[in-house]
N, C-alpha and C positions, 0 to 999 in steps of 0.2 A: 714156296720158298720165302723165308724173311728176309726184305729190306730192309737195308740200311741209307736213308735216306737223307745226302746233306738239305738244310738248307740255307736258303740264300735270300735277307728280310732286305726289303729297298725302303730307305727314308733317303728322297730329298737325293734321289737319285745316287746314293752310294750303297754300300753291304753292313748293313748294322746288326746290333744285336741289341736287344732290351733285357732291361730286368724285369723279371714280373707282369713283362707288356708296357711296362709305364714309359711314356712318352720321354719323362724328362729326364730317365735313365738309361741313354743312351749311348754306344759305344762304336766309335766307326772303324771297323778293319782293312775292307778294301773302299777307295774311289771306284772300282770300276768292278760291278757286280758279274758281267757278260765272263770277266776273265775268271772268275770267281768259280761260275758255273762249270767253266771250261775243266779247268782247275779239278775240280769231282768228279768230271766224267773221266778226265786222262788216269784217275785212281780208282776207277771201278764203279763208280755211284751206278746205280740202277736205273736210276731217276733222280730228279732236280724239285723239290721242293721251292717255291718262288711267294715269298711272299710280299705285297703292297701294302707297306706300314700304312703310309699315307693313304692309302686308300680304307685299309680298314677303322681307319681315324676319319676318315671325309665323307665316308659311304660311297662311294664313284670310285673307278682303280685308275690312279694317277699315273701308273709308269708302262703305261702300255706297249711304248717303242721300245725300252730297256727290255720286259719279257718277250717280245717281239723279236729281237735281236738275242738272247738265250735260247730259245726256240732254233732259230734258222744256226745259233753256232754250235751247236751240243743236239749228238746222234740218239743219244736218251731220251723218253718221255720226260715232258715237264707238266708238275702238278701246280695249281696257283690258287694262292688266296688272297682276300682285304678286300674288300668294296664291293664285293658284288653283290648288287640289291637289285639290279633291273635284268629284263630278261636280255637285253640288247647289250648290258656288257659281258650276259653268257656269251651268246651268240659272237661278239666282236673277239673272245677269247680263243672259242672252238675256231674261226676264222684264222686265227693268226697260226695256227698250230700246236694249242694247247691242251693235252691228254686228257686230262683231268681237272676241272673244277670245286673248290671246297666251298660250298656259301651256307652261311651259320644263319645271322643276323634275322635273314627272312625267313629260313627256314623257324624260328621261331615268332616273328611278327608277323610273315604275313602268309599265312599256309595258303591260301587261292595262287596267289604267284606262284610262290614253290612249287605248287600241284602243277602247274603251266610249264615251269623248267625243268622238271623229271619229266613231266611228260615227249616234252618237247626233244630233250637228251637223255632219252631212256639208259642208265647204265655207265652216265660220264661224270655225272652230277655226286661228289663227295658230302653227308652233311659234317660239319667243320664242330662241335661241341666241345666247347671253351666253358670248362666247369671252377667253381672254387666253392670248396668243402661240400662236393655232390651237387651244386646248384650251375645252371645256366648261365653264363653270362654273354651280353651282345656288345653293340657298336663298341669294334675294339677294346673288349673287355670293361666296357666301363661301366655297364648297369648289369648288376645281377638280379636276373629274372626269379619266376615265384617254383621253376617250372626245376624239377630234376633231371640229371642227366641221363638214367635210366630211365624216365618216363618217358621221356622225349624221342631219344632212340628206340625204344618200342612201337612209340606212333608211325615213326617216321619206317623202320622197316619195312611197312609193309608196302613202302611204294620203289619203285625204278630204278633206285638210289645205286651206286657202285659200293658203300660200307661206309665206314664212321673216319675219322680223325679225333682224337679223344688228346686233349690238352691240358692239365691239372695246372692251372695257370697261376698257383703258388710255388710251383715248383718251375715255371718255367724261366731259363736264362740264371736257373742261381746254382748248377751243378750240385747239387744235393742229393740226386739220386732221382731217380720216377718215383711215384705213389706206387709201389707196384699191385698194395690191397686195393685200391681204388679202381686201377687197372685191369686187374682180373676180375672184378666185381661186375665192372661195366662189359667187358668182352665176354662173360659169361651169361649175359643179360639178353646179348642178339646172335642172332644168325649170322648175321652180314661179315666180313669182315673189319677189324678197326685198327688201326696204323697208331700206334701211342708215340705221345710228344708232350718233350717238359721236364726239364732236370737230369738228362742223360748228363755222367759224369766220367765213366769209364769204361771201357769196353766188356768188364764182368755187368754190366749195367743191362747192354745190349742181349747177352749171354740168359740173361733171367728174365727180359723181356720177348726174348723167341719164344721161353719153355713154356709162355702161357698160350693156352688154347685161344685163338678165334683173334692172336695180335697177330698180323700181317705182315709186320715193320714199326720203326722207327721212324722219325724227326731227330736229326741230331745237328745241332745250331753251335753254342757257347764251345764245348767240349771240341769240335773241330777246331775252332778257329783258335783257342787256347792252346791247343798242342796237347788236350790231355786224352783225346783219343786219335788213335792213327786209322785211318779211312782201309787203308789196305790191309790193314791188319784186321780191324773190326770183319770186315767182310770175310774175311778168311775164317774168322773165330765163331760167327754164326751160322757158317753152311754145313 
């Protein structure tokens, strides 16, 4: 079944949104993310996407009590991303109550590690690939690697992993639509499942990113909190 997945970016301990990932384009909707979360699950959300600006800007994930507290208040899995580069703030994540982990960063810098945290969480471990124009990019989108995003997730298939997160991070936070050639190019590339995120704009959005094979779900960020797509409706439209 596809998800429709809200989520919910923390900078500096509120519910923000970016454009593009850029720091200094940023926009704050709620003070209080926990309600936020709340908020998606009393409208159906599946699951709570969570992500730590700050963290994936600082490499450590700064808001741990906040996802901590979305966790213990929302009956849904929560999936999480931003900072995680060490095997101990997997570990302190899966501790808190946390479904699912996305980590990008080192899955491209430092594959000994990574082999350590699939091995370690066979099956929980998301890899997170943050592409722009087919290319890799890490620490919170700021260096673009040499590596492609279908190379990449080829390697990485063959290990523990639970599936991909596939982000076209020029399209993301600017409601424009998904890449959806890009998208179907990359999900037709692995096995695994891949969850696409970035530029969702309207619920026919959601609609044409079910119909591809091997997409799982969505990330839908901007388009909720804008009002241009309706959560209950969306879910209705894709099942």
């Amino acid at each position: 079944m596809f998800e429709v997945i809200p989520a919910v970016d923390i900078k500096g301990g509120k519910c923000v949104r970016l454009y593009q990932g850029r720091a200094d384009m940023e926009k704050v909707y709620f003070e209080n993310p926990v309600e936020v979360a709340k908020r998606w699950e009393e409208e159906g959300a599946p699951r709570i996407h969570v992500v730590d600006l700050d963290g994936a800007f600082e490499g450590v994930p700064k808001n741990i009590k906040i996802v901590e507290e979305i966790v213990r208040s929302v009956g849904v899995p929560v999936q999480f991303g931003g900072g995680v580069r060490t095997l101990k703030a997997l570990e302190e994540l899966f501790k808190i109550g946390v479904d699912r982990v996305i980590v990008g960063t080192v899955a491209v810098e430092e594959p000994e590690l990574f082999e350590q945290m699939v091995k370690t969480f066979p099956g929980k471990v998301v890899v997170g690939i943050d592409a722009k124009d087919g290319m890799v990019t890490t620490r919170g989108w700021i260096e673009v690697s040499k590596v492609s995003a279908v190379e990449l997730a080829k390697k990485m298939e063959e290990k523990p992993i639970w599936g991909f997160v596939y982000t076209d991070i020029s399209r993301d936070g600017t409601l424009t639509s998904p890449n959806f050639e890009e998208i179907e190019r990359f999900a037709g590339s692995v096995e695994k499942p891949v969850i696409a995120s970035g530029g969702v704009a309207k619920i026919e959005d959601l609609i044409n990113l079910s119909k591809i094979k091997g997409v799982a779900g969505a990330i839908v960020g901007k388009a909720l909190y804008e009002g241009r797509v309706n959560l209950k409706e969306a879910l209705g439209a894709v099942k």
